[in-house]
KENU-471265 format. One record per residue: x, y, z of N, C-alpha, C, O in turn. Coordinates in pm, whole numbers, plus 50000, padded with zeros to 5 digits. Each point is the difference from the previous one (the first is absolute). Layout:
BEGIN
XYZXYZXYZXYZ...
//
This chain:
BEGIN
496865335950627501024992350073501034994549901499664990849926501425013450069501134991349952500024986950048499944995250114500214998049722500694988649993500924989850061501155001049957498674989650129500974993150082501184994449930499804991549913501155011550108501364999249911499884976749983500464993449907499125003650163500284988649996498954993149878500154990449925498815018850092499064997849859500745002249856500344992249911499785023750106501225002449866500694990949972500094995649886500614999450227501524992249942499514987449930500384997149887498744995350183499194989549976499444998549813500144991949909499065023750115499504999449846500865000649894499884991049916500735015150071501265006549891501144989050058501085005649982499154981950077500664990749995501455004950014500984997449931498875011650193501274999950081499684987350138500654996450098498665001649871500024989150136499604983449974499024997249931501684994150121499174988149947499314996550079499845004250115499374982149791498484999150108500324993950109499155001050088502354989649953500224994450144500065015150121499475000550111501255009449828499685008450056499025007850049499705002850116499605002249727498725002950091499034990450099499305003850094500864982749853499414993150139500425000750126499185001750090501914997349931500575001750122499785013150064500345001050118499095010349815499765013950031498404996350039499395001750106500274993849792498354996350034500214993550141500125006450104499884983249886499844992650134500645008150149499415001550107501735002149862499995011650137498505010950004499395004150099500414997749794498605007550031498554992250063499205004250084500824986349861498914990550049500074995450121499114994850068502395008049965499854992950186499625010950090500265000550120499035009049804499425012550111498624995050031499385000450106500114993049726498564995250058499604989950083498954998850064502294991749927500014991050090498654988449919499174994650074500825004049829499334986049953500584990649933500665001249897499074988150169501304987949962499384998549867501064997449943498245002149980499894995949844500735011349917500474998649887499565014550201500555009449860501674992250032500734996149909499585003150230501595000749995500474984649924501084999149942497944989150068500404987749922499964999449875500494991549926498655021650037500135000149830501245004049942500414994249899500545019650179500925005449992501374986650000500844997349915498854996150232501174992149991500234986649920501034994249968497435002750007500214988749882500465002649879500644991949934498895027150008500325001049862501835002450024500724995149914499655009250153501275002650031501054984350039501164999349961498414993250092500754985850068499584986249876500764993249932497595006550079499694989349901499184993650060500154996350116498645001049799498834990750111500564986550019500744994149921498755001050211499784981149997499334993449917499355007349926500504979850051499254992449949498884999450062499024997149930500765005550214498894999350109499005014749945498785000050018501735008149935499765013449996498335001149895499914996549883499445006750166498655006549874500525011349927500475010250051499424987349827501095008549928499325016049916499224997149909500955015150108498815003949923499705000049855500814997449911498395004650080499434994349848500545004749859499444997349894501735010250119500755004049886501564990050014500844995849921499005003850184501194984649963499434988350016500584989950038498085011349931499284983249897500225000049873498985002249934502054996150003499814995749858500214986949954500524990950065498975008449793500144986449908500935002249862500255009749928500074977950073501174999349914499654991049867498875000449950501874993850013500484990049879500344988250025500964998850077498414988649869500964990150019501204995549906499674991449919501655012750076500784997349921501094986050027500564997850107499534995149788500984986050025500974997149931500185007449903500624982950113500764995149959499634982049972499664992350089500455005349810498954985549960500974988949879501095003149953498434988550029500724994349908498914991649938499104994850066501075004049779499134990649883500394997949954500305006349899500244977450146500354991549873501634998950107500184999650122500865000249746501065006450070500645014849991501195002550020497685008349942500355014849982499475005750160499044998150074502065008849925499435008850148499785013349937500365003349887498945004650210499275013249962499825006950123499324995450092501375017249914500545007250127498525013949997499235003249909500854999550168499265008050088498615007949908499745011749973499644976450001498455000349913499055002350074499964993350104499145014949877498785003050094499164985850016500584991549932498405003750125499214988649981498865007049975499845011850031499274980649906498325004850080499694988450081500564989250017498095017850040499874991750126498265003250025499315000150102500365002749732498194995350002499234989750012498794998449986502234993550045499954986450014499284998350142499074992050009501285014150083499974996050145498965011050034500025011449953498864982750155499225006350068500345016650020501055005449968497775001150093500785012150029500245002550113500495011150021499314980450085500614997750126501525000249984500815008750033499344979149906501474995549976500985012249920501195002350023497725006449853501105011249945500035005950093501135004150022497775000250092500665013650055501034995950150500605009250056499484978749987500774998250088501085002949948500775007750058499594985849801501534995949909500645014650003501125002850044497755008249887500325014949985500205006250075500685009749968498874989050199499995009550061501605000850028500804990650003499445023150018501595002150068500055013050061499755011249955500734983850188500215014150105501045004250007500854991250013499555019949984501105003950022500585002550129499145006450060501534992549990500175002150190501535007549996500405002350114500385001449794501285003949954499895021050063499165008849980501924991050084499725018650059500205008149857500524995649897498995015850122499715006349905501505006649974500075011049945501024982350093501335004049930500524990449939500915002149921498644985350103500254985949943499154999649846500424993749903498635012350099498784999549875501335015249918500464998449887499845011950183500465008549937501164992349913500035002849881501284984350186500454998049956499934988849862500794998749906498084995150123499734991149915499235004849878499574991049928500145023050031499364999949938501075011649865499575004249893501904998150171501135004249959501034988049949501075001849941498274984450102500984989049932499504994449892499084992250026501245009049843499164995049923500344986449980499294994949913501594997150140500494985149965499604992050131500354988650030498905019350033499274993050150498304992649984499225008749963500384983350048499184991049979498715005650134500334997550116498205010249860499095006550114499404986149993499824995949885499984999450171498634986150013499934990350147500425001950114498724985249809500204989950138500804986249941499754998649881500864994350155500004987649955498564988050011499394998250106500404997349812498464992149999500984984650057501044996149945498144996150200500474988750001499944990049921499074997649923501984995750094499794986149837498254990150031499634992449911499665009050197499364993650020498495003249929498934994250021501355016549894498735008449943500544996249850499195002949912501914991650049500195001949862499444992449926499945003049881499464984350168499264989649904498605008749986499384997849896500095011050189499065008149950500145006649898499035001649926502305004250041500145006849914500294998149882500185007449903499864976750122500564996349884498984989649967500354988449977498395015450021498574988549989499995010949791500355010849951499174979650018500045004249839500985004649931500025007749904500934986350162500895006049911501464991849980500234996050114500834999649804500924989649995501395011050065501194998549972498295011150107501705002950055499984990550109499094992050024502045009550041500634996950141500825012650047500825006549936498814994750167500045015850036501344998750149499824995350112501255010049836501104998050059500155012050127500694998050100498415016749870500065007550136498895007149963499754999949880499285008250215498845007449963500435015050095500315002850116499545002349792500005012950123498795008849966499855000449878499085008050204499695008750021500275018749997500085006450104500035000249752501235007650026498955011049965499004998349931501445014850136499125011749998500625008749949501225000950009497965008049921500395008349911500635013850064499575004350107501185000449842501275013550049498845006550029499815003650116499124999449772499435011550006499405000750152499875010950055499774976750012498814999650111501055000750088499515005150100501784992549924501235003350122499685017849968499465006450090500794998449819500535013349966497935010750045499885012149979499354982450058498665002650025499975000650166499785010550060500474977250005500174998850116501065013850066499655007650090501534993049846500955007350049499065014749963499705005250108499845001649796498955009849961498785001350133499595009250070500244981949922498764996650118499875005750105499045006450043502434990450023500735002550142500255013550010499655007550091501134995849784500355011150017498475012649956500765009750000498614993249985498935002250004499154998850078498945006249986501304984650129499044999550099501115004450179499584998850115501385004349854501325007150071499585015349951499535006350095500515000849794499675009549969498675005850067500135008150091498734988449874498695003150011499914997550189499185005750072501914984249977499285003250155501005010750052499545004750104501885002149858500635010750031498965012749960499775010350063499774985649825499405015949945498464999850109499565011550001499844982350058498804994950085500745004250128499415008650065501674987449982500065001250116500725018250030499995005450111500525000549772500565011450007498815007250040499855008350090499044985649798498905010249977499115003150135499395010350027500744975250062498974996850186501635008250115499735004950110501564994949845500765005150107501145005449956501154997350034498465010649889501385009649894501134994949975500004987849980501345019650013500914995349979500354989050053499504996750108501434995349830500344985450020501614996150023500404988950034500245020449945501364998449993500644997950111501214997649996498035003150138500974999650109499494986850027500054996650118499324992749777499434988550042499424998850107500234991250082498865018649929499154998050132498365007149994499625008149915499854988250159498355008249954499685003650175500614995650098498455012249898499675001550184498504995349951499495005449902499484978550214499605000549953499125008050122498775000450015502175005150057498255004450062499215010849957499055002950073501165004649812499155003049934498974998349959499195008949976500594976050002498504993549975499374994950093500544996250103497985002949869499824994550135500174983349979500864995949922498334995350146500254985049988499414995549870500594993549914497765012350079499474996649874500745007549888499854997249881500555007550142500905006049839501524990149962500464996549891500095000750261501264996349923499114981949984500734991149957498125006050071499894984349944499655003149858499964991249914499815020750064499275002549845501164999849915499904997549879501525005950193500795003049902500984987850023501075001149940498784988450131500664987949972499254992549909500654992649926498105007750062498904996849930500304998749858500174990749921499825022150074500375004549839500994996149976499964994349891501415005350173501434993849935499824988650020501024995149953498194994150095500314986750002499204993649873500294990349930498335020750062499644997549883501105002149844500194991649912500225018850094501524999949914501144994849926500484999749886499784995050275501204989949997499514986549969500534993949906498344999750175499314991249940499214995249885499664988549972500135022549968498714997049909498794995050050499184992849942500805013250208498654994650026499954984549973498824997149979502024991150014499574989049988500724988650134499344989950025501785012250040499894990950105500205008050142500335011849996499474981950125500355001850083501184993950086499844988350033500935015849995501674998250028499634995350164499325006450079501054986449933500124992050171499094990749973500254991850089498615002549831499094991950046500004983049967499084992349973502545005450042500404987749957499494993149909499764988049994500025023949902499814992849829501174989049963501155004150013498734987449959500974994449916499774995749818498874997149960502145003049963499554997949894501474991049948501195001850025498204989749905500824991749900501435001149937500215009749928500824981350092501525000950005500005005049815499644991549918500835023850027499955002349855500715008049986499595009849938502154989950124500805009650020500885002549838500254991449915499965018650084500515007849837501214999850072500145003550117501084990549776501364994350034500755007349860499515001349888501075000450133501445005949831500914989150009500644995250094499235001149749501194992149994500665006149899499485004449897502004995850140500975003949910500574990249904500875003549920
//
């Protein structure tokens, strides 16, 4: 069976990944399961804060500040923060990303753009237990490499369910699949498998997860 031109274009980067999502997701509304099509439109639009996020846009960051000792100020110094429980590091660290995967494309092409969280001033006397700064802003800032992983991620898991779904209903290019080809137990096997995919097997989408306000902001 030849190759679905929309795969080609995809691999060899005639196509970008807003595109191929938007190709994906017309394909997924044949199967008709609301988790494949909310994965499509979150990576494409941008999650909520309400949203269970999947587990490759959980990352942790750095705490970096801006502080003053004495009367010298000192601009954008990492802290440590072995100081504090490990409750307290991993709340401080955690950072979600909820940004669409063309927003992560662009931010990770600005190099004078700031990936992180702002830390509220109300945590800074924590941060500043042993130590003679005074800590004038804290931010949370994540590393390029883990934006530039996420965007890898996606696109890799866009790939692998085109090449899966070519392989259960051939060509793909007219963005469409017939599914009555399978019977019922087959096409749950094969939402199965892509949700495992797209998910990582780690949350389930509708079940009014909520998780903690740790939104990744750019500052210019």
């Amino acid at each position: 069976m030849a190759r679905s031109n929309i795969i080609k274009n995809f691999i060899n980067s005639s196509m970008d990944i807003d595109t191929a999502l938007q190709n994906l997701l017309a394909i997924l509304y044949c199967l008709d399961d609301k988790n494949l099509i909310v994965w499509a439109n979150k990576e494409l639009s941008g999650y909520d804060e309400s949203d269970e996020l999947p587990k490759y846009r959980k990352l942790k960051g750095r705490v970096m500040a801006n502080f003053m000792v004495g009367f010298t100020q000192y601009s954008n110094i990492q802290l440590g923060i072995g100081h504090l429980d490990e409750d307290m590091q991993e709340n401080l660290l955690n950072a979600h990303v909820y940004s669409s995967i063309s927003t992560l494309e662009d931010m990770k092409n600005k190099e004078e753009s700031r990936i992180g969280k702002p830390l509220p001033p109300e945590v800074y006397h924590l941060l500043e237990k042993g130590c003679n700064a005074h800590i004038i802003q804290a931010t949370v800032v994540i590393d390029r490499a883990s934006i530039n992983d996420i965007i890898s991620k996606v696109r890799t898991k866009i790939l692998e369910t085109l090449l899966y779904l070519e392989k259960e209903f051939g060509n793909l290019d007219d963005l469409d699949i017939d599914i009555s080809t399978k019977s019922k137990e087959e096409l749950t096997s094969i939402i199965k498998h892509i949700q495992i995919n797209l998910y990582d097997n780690s949350i389930t989408i509708g079940d009014n997860n909520k998780i903690k306000k740790s939104n990744i902001t750019t500052n210019k």
